[in-house]
N, C-alpha and C positions, 0 to 999 in steps of 0.2 A: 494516599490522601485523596477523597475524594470529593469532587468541586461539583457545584450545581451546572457549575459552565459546560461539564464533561455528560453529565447527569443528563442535561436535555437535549444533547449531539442522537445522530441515527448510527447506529453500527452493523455491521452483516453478521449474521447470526446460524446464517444457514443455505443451502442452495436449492430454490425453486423445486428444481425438477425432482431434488432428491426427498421430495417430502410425502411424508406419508400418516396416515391418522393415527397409529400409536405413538408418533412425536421421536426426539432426537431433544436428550437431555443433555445441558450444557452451561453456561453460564455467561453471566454479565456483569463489569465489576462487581465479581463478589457475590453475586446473586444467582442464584441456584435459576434457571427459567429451560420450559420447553418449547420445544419449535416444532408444528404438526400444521397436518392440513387438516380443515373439518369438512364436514358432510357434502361440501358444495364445491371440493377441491383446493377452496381457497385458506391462505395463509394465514397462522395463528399464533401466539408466542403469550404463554403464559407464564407470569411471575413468577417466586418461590413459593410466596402467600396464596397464590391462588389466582391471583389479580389479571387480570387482564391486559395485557402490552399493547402501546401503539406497533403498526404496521406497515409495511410497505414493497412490496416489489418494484424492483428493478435491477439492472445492469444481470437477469438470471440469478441474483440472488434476497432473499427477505433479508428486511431493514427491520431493527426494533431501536426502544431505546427505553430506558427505567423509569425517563422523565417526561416533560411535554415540548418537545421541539418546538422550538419557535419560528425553523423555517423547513422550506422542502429540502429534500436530496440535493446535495451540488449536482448541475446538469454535464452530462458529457453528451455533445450533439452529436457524435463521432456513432456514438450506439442505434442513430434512427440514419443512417449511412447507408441506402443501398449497393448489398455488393459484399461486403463484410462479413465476416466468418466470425464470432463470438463462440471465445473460448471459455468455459469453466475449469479452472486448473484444477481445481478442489480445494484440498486446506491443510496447512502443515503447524501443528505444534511448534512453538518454538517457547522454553523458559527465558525470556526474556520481558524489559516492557516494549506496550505497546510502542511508547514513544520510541524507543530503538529502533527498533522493528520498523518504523518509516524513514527517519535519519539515514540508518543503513543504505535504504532503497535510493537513496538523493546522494547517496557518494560516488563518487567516479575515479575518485582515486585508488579504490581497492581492485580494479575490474584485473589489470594486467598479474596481480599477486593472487586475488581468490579464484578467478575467473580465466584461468592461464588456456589458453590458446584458442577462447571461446569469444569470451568479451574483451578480452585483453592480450598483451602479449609482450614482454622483453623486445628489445629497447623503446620499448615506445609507451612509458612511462609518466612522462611530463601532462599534468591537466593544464589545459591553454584559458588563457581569459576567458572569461564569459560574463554574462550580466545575469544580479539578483535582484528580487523588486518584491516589495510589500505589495501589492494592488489593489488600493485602497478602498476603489470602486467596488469591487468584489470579494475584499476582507480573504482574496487569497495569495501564498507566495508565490512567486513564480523564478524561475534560472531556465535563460533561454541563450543561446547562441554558445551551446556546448559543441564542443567536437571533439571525441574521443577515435584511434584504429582501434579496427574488431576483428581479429580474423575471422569471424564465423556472429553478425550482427543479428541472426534472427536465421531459424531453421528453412526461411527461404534464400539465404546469402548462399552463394556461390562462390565466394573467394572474400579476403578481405578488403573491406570500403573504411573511409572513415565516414563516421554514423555520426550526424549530428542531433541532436536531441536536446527537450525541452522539460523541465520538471514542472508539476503545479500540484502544490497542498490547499485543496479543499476544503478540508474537516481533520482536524487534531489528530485521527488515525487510518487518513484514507491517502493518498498520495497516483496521481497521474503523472503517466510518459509516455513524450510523444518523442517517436525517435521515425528514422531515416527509413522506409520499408521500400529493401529492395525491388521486387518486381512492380513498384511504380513510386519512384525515383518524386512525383509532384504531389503524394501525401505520405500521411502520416503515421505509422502502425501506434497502435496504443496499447499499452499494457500498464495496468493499476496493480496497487496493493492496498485488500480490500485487511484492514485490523480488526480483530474484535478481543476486547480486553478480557479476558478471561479474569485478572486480575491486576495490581500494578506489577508482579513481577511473569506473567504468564499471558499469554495471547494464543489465539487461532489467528494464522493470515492465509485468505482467500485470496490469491492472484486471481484476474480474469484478464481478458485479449480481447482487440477489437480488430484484426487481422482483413489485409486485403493478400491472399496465399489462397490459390485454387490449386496448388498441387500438394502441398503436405497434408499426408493423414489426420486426425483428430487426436489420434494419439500420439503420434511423432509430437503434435505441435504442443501436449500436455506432459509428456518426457522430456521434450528440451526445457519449458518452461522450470519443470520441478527440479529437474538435474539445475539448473543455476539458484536456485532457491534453498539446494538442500548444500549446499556447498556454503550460500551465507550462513546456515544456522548452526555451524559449529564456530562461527566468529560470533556469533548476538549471543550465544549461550556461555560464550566467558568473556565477555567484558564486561570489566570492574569500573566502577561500581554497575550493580544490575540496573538500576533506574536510571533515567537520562537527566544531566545536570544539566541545570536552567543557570547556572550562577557562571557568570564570562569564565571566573579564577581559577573553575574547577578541572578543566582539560583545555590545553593550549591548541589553538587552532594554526590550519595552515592556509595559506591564499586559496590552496583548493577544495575548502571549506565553507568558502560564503555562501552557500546552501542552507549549510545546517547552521549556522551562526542566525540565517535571518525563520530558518523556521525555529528554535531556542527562542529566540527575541518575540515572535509571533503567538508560541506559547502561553511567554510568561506574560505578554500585555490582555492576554483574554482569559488568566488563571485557570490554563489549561494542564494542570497538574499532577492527574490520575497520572500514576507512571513514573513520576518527574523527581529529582533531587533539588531540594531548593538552596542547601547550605552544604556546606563540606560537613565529613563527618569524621 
């Protein structure tokens, strides 16, 4: 179901560095589009028609969109940081929708079951209050005052800490975390999940890192990222139904859910629907 509200959003389409003038074909709900650099090095994204896409760099990746956005990129001030090591994870296939696909990333309760001795870990199970908030000002959700244990919080962790971390949804399929970053205890490491809808039952997700770690490799720190990534996409690829229900009735929530309950709700007030189940079926 596709909505004009979806239609005029930016989505990540492809990564900077990886570009080159014969292009990387791929898609946007549903629309056949390439992604090349031209003559001048700079970025390009052509429709299926032929047409010409909006454009944009940032966060190391091109932004396109099918429509005419009506604002800029949500800002992450975390990325103009000096000091900061910016990771491009790459991009993983997942048959899923978009909307899953962020949900998923905003759960904390699966970390100790999917995420076993990494993010998570027996007995220590229980998700503790936290606060969710619409933010009005900013038109984004936010869950902050999370505290999860991790025995192993980020590939610079040394033993387990409990990691406190903060969610924030930007854009219908872009999703920020700020969690606890070991080797300096008074900020914040960040790591996003960058969607791009392939379709409503199929997506690319682009992780990327905004990392303060001057000892881990580039690759270490794009292994561990995908090793927890490729572990969700055997839960996003069978849950029934595939599209994510907007409707309260249709999957029963738990207290360690108000996440996803207020991003559902944030959704369906801006008919944000590519992706989305609106009725039982």
């Amino acid at each position: 179901m596709s909505t004009q509200a979806m239609i005029d959003e930016w989505y990540p389409v492809g990564i900077f560095a990886q570009l080159d003038p014969a292009g990387r074909q791929t898609a946007l709900m549903g629309e056949p589009i390439v992604v090349a650099s031209d003559a001048d090095g700079n970025a390009k994204v052509t429709g299926g028609n032929g047409r010409t896409l909006p454009v944009l760099v940032r966060y190391g990746h091109v932004w396109s969109s099918l429509g005419e956005p009506k604002k800029d990129l949500f800002p992450i001030p975390e990325a103009d940081q000096p000091g900061r090591r910016f990771v491009d994870v790459g991009v993983v296939r997942v048959r899923c929708s978009p909307l899953r696909a962020v949900e998923n990333f905003l759960d904390v309760a699966h970390f100790p079951f999917v995420h076993t001795d990494i993010l998570g870990a027996e007995p220590h199970t229980e998700v503790q209050n936290y606060k969710v908030e619409i933010r009005e000002d900013v038109d984004e959700v936010w869950a902050t005052q999370v505290k999860f244990y991790q025995p192993q919080a980020a590939k610079s962790a040394s033993g387990g800490i409990t990691t406190e971390y903060m969610y924030r949804v930007p854009a219908p399929t872009c999703t920020v975390l700020y969690k606890t970053c070991p080797p300096r205890p008074s900020e914040w490491d960040v790591i996003t999940l960058f969607v791009q809808p392939l379709a409503e039952d199929l997506c690319d997700v682009w992780p990327w890192m905004a990392l303060f770690d001057d000892e881990t490799s580039m690759t270490d720190l794009i292994h561990f990222q995908q090793t927890i990534f490729l572990q969700d996409r055997s839960i996003l690829e069978n849950q029934i139904p595939r599209l994510l229900p907007l409707d309260p009735g249709m999957e029963i929530p738990t207290r360690a859910d108000l996440t996803s309950i207020a991003y559902r709700r944030w959704l369906k007030r801006h008919n944000y629907t590519y992706g989305a189940q609106l009725v039982a079926q």
